[in-house]
C-alpha positions in Angstrom: 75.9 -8.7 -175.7 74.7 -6.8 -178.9 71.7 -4.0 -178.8 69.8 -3.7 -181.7 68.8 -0.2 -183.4 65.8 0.7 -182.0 66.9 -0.2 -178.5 70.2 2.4 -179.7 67.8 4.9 -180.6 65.6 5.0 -177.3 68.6 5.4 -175.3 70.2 8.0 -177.0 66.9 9.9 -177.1 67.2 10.2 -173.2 69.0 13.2 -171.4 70.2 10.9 -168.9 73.7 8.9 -169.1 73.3 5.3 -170.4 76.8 3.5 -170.2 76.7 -0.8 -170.7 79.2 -3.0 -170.3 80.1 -6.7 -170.5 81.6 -9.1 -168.0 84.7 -8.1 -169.3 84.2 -4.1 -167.9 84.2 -3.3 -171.9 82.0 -0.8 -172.9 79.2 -2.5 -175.1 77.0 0.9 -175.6 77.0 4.8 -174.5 74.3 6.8 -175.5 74.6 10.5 -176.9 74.1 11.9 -173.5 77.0 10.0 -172.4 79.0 10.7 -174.9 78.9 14.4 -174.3 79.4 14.1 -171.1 83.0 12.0 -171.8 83.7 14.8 -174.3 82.9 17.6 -171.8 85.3 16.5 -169.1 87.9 15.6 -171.8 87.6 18.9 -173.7 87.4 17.7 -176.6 85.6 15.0 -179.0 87.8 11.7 -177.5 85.8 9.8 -180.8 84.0 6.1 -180.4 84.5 4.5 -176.7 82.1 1.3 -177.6 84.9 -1.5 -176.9 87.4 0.5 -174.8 87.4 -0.8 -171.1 85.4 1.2 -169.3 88.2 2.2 -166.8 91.1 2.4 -169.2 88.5 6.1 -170.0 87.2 6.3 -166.5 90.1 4.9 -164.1 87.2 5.7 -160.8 84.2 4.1 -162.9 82.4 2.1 -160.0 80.7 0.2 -162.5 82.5 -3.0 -162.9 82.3 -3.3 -158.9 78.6 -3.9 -159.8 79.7 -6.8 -161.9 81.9 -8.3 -159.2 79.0 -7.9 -156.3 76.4 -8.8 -158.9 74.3 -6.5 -157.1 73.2 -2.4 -158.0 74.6 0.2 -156.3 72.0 3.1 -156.3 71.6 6.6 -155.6 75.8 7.3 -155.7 76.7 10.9 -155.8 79.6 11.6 -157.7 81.7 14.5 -158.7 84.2 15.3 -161.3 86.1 17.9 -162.7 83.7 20.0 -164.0 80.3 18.7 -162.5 78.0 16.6 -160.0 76.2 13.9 -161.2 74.0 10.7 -159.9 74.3 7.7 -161.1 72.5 4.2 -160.1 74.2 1.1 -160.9 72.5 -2.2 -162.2 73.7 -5.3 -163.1 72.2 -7.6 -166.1 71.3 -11.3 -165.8 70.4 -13.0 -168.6 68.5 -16.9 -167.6 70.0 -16.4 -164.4 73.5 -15.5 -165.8 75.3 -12.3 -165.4 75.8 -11.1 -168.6 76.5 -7.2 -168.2 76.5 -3.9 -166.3 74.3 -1.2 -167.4 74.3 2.3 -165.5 72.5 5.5 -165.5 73.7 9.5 -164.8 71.6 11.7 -163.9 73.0 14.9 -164.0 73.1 17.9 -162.1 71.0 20.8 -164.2 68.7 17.9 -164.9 68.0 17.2 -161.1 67.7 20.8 -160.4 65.0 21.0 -163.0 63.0 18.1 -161.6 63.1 19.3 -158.3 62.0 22.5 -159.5 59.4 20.7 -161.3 58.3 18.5 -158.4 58.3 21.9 -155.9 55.9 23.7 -159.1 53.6 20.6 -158.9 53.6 20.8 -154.8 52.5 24.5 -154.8 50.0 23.5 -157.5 48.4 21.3 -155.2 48.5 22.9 -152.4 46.3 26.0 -154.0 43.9 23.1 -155.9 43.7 22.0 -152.2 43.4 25.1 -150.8 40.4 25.6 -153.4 38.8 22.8 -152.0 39.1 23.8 -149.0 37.3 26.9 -149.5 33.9 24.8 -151.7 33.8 21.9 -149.1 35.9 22.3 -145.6 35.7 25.2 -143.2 32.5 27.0 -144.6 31.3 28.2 -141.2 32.5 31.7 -139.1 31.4 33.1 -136.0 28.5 35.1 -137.4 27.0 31.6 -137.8 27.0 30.8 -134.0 23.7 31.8 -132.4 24.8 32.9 -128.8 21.7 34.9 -126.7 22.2 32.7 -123.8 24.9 34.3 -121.3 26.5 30.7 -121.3 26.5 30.4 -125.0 28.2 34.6 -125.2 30.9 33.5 -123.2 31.9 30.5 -124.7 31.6 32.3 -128.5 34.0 35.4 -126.7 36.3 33.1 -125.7 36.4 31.2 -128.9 37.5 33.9 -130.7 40.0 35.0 -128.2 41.9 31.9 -128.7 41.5 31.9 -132.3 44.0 34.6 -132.6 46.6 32.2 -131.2 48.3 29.4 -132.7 47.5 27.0 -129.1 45.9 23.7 -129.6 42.0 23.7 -128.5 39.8 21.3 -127.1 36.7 21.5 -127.4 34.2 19.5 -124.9 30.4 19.2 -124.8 27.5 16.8 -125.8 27.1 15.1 -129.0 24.9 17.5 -131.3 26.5 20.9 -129.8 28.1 21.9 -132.8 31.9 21.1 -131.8 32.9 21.1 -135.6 30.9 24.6 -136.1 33.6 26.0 -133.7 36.3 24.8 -135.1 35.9 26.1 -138.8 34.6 29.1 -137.2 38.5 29.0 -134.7 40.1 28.2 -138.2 38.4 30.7 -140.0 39.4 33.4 -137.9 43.1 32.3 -137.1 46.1 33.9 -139.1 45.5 30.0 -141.0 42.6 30.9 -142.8 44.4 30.9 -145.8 45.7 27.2 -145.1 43.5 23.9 -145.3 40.7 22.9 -142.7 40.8 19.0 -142.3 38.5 17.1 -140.2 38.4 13.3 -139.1 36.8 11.3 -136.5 39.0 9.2 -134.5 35.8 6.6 -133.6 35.7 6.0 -137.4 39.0 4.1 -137.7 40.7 1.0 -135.8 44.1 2.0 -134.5 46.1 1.2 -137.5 44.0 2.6 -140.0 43.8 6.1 -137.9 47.6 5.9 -137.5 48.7 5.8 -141.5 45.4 8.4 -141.8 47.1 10.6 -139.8 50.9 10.2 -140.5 50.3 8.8 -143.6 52.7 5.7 -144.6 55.8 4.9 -146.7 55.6 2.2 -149.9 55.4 -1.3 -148.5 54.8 -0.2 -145.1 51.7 -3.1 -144.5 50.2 -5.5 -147.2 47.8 -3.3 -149.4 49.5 -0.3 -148.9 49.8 1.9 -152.2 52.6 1.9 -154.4 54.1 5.0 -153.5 52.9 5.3 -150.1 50.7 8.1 -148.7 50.2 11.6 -147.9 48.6 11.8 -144.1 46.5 14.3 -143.2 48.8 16.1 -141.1 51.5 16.1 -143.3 48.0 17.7 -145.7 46.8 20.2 -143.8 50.0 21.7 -143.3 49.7 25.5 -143.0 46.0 24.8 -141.6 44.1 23.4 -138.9 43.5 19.4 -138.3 40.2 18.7 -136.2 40.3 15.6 -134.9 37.1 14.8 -133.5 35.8 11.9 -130.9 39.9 12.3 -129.8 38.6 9.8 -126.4 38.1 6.8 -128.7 41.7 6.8 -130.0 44.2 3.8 -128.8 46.5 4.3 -125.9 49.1 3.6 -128.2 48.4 6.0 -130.9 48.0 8.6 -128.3 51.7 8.8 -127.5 52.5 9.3 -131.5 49.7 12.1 -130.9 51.8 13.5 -128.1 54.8 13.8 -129.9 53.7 15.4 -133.2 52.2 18.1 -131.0 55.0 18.5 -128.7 57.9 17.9 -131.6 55.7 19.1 -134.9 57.2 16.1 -136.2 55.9 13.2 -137.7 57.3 9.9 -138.9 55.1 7.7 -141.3 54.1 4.1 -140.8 57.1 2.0 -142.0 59.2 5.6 -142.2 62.6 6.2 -140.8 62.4 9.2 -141.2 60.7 11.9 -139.8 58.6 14.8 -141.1 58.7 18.5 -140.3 54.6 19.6 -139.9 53.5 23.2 -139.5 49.4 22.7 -137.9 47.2 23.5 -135.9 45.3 21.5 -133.9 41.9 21.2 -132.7 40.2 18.6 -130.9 36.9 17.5 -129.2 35.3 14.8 -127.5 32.0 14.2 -125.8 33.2 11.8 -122.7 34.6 13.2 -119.8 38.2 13.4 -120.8 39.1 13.5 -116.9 37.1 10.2 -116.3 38.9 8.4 -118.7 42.5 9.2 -117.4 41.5 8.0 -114.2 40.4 4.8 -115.4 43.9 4.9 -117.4 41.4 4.9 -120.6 43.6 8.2 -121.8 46.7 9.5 -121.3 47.2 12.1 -118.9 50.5 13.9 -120.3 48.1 14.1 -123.8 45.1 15.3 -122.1 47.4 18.3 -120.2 48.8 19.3 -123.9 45.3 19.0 -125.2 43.7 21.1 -122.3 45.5 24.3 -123.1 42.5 25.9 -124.3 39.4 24.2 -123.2 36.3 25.2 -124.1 32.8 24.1 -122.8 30.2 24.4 -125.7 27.1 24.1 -122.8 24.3 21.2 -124.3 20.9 23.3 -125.4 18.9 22.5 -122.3 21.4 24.4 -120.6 20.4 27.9 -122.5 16.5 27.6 -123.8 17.3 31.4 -124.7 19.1 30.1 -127.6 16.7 27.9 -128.9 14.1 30.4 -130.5 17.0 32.2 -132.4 18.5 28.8 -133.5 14.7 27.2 -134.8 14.4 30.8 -136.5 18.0 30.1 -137.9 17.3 26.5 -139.3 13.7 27.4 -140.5 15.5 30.1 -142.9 18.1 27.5 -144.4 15.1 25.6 -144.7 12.7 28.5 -146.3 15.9 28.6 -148.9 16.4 25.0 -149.0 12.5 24.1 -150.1 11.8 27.5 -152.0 8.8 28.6 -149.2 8.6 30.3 -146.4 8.3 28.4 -142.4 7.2 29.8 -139.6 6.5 28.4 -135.9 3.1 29.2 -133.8 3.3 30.6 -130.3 2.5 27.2 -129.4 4.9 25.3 -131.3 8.1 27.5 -130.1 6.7 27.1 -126.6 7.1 23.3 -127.3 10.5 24.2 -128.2 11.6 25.4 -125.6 10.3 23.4 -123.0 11.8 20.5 -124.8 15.2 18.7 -122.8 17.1 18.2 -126.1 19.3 15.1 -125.4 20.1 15.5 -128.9 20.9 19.4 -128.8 21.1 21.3 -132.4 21.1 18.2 -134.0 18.3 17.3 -132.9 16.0 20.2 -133.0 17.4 20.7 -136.8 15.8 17.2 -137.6 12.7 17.7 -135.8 11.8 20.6 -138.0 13.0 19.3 -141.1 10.9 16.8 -140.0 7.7 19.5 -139.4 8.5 21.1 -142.2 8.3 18.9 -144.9 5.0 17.7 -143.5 3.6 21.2 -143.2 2.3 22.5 -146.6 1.2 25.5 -145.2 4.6 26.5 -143.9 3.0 27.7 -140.8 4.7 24.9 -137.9 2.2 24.4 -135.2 2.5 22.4 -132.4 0.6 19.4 -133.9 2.9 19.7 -136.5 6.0 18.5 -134.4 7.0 15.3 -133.9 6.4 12.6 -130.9 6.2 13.8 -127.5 6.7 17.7 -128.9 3.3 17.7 -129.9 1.7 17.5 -126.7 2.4 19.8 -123.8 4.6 18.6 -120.5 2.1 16.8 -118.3 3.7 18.5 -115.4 3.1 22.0 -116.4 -0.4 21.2 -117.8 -1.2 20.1 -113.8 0.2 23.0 -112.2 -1.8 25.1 -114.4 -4.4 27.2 -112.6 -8.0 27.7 -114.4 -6.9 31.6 -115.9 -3.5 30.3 -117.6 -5.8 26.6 -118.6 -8.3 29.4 -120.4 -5.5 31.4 -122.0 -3.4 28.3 -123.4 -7.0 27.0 -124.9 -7.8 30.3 -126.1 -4.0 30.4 -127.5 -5.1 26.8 -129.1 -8.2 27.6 -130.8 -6.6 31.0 -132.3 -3.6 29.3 -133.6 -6.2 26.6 -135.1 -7.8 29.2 -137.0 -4.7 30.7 -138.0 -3.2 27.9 -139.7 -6.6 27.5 -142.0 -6.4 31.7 -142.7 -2.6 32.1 -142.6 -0.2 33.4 -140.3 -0.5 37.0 -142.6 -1.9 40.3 -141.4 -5.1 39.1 -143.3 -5.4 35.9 -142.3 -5.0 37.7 -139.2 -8.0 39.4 -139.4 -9.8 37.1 -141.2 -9.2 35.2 -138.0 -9.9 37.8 -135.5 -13.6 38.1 -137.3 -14.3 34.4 -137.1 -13.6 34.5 -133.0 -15.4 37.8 -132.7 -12.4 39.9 -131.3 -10.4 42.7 -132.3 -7.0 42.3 -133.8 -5.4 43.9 -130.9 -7.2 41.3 -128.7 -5.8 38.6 -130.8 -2.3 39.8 -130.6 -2.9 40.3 -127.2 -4.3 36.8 -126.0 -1.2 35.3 -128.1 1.8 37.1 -127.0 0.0 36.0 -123.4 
């Protein structure tokens, strides 16, 4: 077995120890590195070794074992005199036939500095992420919760009570309730605000795919999976706060894994052995009644107990009509931002509002005056402006009217009529007051009635 020059010349350009032998444990080639490193322990410059038997220099050389296996032995830590090394082992087949041994050291200072390297390139990408975290993932604090509602003020109190701990929350209300506004709000106010905020929704995935999105998975785990393996996301948002949201819909299965990484903070990756020390925070919420579905053996009642440490009740918006003024005047000022003019809702239409059920909650109003907004080029919202059944008063209340509060609500009407041709200003105002024949006092009058 012969190498030719160039092949010489790549190997002796690498720090690492290259030794090759033939069948006969005879030293075919040792590189530079090598060399030195035969010098070193020796003390002294022992000249060529290229024909010498490998273990008449090296009596504990575990390379010609390789030969007699004819398999590599890999990741052997060795020590001699003067220093650690590691060295993998590899035999050489040549058309099937064992023609050689070839091995590499890697040596000590040089493993230090990659590990350095690797920990460098960690940190890096922890404060990239860290960075992204701040432009894309928990953008919300409590100052962006609208609470006038008693309901709605205890629930925010409480919320930031618990965010000064470290406990696991869950967080239970109707679909649209802004569950994933509390969270980054808890995160952002927790000693983690520093750390990552990273959110999935466990209806999203099958139970597989959750399970290596969560604990991530080791190379060759499943068919497809990357070369490499990857990073879950609680093994990511280490240091932070992980929100899983829709937590009902995960598998009964998965659920124990769950279980453990929040009673152990440990977590073992799909195909892994071995397990993974995790330092987060957990947040979750649902909109199904959690209780219901341990009963019907749907969820698992050890996880639910862990997971109902901290529950909080985010009540659905028919449940506080206080808050619903203050959260349209909220969305109608993104929205003033967001289309470069100014919105503003009628008497009328904010009555509408209000008297609404919302099965949608937040979510819902916000898309109804999107909706009403970019249909109103006036900016002024009326009640004819909103959407479906908005647009029309509850037939129930319009019956129980008597004939006084029938000839203020038409008297309301007409004035808001005239309003959105003149403008909602103080003189379109006026300009509207001299049209109707009353004084401006009477018109504020009739509509704050």
């Amino acid at each position: 077995m012969e190498l030719n020059a160039d092949a010489r010349a790549a190997f002796d350009a690498m720090r690492e120890g290259i030794t090759i032998i033939d069948t006969n444990g005879c030293i075919v080639f040792g590189n530079q590195a090598y060399r030195d490193f035969l010098n070193k322990e020796a003390g002294g410059d022992i000249g060529p070794i290229e024909g010498y038997r490998l273990r008449d220099l090296r009596p504990g050389a575990r390379l010609p074992d390789v030969l007699e296996a004819g398999k590599p032995i890999l990741h052997l830590t060795r020590q001699e005199i003067k220093d650690f090394y590691f060295v993998n082992m590899y035999p050489i087949y040549q058309d099937e036939e064992l023609i050689g041994g070839l091995s590499v050291v890697t040596f000590l200072e040089d493993a230090y500095q990659t590990r350095e390297e690797l920990e460098a390139m960690e940190a890096r990408s922890r404060q990239v992420l860290r960075r992204i975290n701040k432009a894309n993932g928990a953008r919300y604090t409590f100052d962006d919760i609208t609470a006038v509602s008693p309901a709605t003020v205890q629930v925010k109190d409480l919320a930031q009570k618990v965010a000064a701990t470290d406990a696991v929350v869950l967080l239970e209300s109707e679909s649209g309730t802004g569950k994933e506004l509390y969270a980054q709000a808890i995160h952002n106010a927790s000693a983690r605000r520093d750390g990552v905020f990273v959110a999935i929704n466990c209806a999203s995935f099958n139970a597989n795919m959750l399970e290596s999105e969560l604990f991530g998975y080791v190379e060759g785990a499943f068919t497809g999976a990357k070369r490499g393996g990857k990073m879950g996301l609680f093994e990511a948002a280490a240091g932070g706060t992980l929100f899983l949201d829709e937590i009902s819909e995960m598998d009964l299965g998965l659920q124990a894994k769950l279980l453990r990484a929040l009673q152990e903070h440990r977590v073992r990756p799909v195909g892994g052995v071995k397990e993974i020390d995790v330092d987060v925070r957990v947040i979750a919420a649902c909109n199904a009644d959690l209780p219901q579905y341990v009963r019907e053996g749907k969820f698992r009642k050890d996880l639910y107990y862990r997971l109902n440490t901290f529950p909080l009740h985010i009540p659905p918006l028919r449940e506080r009509r206080e808050d619903i003024s203050p959260l349209a005047n909220s969305i109608l000022n993104q929205l003033s931002h967001k289309l470069r003019r100014p919105f503003s809702l009628t008497v009328e239409a904010a009555q509408r509002l209000r008297e609404h059920d919302w099965p949608g909650n937040v979510r819902e109003l916000r898309n109804v005056l999107e909706f009403s907004a970019y249909l109103t080029p006036s900016g002024i919202i009326t009640a004819d402006s909103l959407p479906g059944d908005l647009s029309q008063p509850k037939q129930e209340h319009a019956q129980d009217l008597t004939l006084a509060q029938r000839t203020r609500a038409f008297e309301k009407q007409v004035i808001q009529e005239a309003l959105t041709r003149n403008g909602a200003t103080l003189e379109g105002k006026k300009k509207t007051a001299r049209e109707l024949g009353i004084s401006l006092a009477s018109l504020y009058n009739k509509l704050g009635k």
